[in-house]
N, C-alpha and C positions, 0 to 999 in steps of 0.2 A: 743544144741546151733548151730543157722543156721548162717554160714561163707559167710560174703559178695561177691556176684562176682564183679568183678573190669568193666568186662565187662556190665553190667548193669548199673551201677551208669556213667559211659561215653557217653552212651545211654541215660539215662536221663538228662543228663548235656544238649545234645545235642539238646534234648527234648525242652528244660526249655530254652534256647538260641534262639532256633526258635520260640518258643512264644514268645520273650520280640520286634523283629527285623519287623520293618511292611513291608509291604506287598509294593513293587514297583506300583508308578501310572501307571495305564492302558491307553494305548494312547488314544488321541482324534479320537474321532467319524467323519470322513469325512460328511459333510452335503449332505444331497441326493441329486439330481438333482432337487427335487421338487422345494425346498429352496432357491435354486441358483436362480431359473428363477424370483421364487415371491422376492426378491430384487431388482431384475434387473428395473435401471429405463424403463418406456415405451415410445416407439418411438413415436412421433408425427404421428397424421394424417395427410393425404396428403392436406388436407384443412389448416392445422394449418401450415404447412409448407411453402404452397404456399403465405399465407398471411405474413409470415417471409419476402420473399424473396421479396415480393411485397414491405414492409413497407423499407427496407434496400435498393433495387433500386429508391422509390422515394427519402429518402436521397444523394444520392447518385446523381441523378439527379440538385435534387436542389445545394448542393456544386458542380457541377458542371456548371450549369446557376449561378452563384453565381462570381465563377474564370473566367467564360467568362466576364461578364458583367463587372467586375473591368482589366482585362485585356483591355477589351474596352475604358473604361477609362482610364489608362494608355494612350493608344495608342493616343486619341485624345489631350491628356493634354503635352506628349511630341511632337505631333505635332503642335498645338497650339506656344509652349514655341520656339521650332523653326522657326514656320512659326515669332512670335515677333523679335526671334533673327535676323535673315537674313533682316527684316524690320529696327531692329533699327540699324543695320550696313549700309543699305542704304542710313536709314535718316541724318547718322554723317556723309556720305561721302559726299551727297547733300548741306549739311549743310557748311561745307567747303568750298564747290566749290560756293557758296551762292557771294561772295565779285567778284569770277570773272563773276559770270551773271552781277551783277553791272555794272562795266566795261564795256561790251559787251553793256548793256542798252544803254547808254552812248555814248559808241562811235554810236553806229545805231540812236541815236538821232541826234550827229554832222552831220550823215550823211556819216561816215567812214565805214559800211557796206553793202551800195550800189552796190559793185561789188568788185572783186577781191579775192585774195585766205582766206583773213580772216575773209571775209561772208561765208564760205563755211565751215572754221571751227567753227565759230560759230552758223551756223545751225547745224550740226552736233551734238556739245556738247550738247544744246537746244532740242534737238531730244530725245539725247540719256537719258538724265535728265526729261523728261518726260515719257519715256517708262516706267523706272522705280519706276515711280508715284508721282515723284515731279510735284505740281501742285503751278500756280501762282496768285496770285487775287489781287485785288485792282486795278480798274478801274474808270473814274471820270463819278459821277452821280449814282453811286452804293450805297443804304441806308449803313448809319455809323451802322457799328456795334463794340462795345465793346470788344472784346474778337478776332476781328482778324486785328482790324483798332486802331492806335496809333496817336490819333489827337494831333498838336503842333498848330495849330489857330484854331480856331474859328470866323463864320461871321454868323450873325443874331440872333436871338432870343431864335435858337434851337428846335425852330417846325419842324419836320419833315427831320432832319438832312441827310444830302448825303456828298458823296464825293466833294470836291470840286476843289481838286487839290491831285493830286497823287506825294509825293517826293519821294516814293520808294517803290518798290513793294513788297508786303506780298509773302512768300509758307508756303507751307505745305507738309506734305507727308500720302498721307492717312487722320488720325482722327490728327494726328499729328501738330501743329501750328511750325513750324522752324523759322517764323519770321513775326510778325506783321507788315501790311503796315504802313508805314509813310503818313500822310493824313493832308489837313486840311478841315476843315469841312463848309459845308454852310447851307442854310436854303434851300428844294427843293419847286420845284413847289406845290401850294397847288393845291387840286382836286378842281375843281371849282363847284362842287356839296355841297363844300361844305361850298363856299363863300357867304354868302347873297346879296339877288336879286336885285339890286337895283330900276328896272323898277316895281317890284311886291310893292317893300315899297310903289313905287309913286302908285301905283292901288290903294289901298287902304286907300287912305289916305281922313280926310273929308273932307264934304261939303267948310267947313271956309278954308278948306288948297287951296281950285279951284278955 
């Protein structure tokens, strides 16, 4: 009878342990260089590039003729708004001073602006009120117009209507109307071209009329 060795059977234990135990995974394989490059995306052609650059500066163009041209706009729209405002501040101060040209009418009609120191300020003012483009109308014999003449009589028929007496004079300022003349109205000379003849009626007239 053969007597086990103890050394042997630990041997085999050790054996029989290392079969059951797997095997550790083996690292990943670095990719070659080959592999790398064919991934790699490819560069654009110098064509395909230049047409990039070209297509992104004419944007770029146009948004910028785009901010010029409303910037232009701007600029004339707040000029405009100002050139109005400065205009409609002159018209209210004109406007105002409207009651003492009256006056001054007035008196240089009595005859009280003939000479002395209050002709002189009232040219002056006069002066000065028109520089700034106060303008005066309504003069007698001038066609009535509606929209700047404020008629209170009326004389004739209303053929060919004119001024026919002036009670107060019209301004303006600019496109502005500040105050319609006071007017009354008459009938103006007709064109005589366009009177019938009375010497042509008698030409022709017949035998029995001679």
């Amino acid at each position: 009878m053969t007597t086990p060795n103890p050394k042997n059977e630990s041997l085999g234990d050790e054996t029989a342990a290392g079969a059951s135990t797997p095997a550790p995974p083996e690292p990943a394989t670095a990719a070659a260089p080959e592999e790398l490059s064919d991934a790699a995306p490819a560069e654009p052609s110098g064509e395909e590039l230049a047409d990039t650059i070209s297509s992104e500066l004419a944007e770029r163009t146009a948004d910028l003729q785009r901010l010029t041209a409303e910037y232009a706009n701007y600029r004339r729209r707040v000029e405009r708004d100002r050139k109005s405002a400065i205009d409609g501040a002159k018209a209210a101060v004109a406007a105002e001073l409207l009651p003492v040209l009256d006056d001054l009418d007035r008196a240089r009609a009595h005859g009280d602006l003939e000479s002395g120191p209050l002709k002189s300020v009232a040219d002056k003012l006069t002066d000065a009120l028109r520089k700034t483009g106060l303008e005066e109308f309504g003069v007698t014999g001038e066609p009535f117009d509606p929209t700047l003449h404020e008629a209170v009589q009326h004389e004739g028929d209303g053929h060919n209507p004119v001024l026919g007496v002036v009670m107060r004079k019209g301004y303006r300022f600019g496109d502005r109307v500040l105050r319609p003349a006071l007017v009354g109205v008459t009938d103006g000379i007709t064109d005589p071209a366009e009177e019938p003849d009375s010497s042509n009626a008698g030409s022709h007239a017949g035998p029995d009329e001679q």
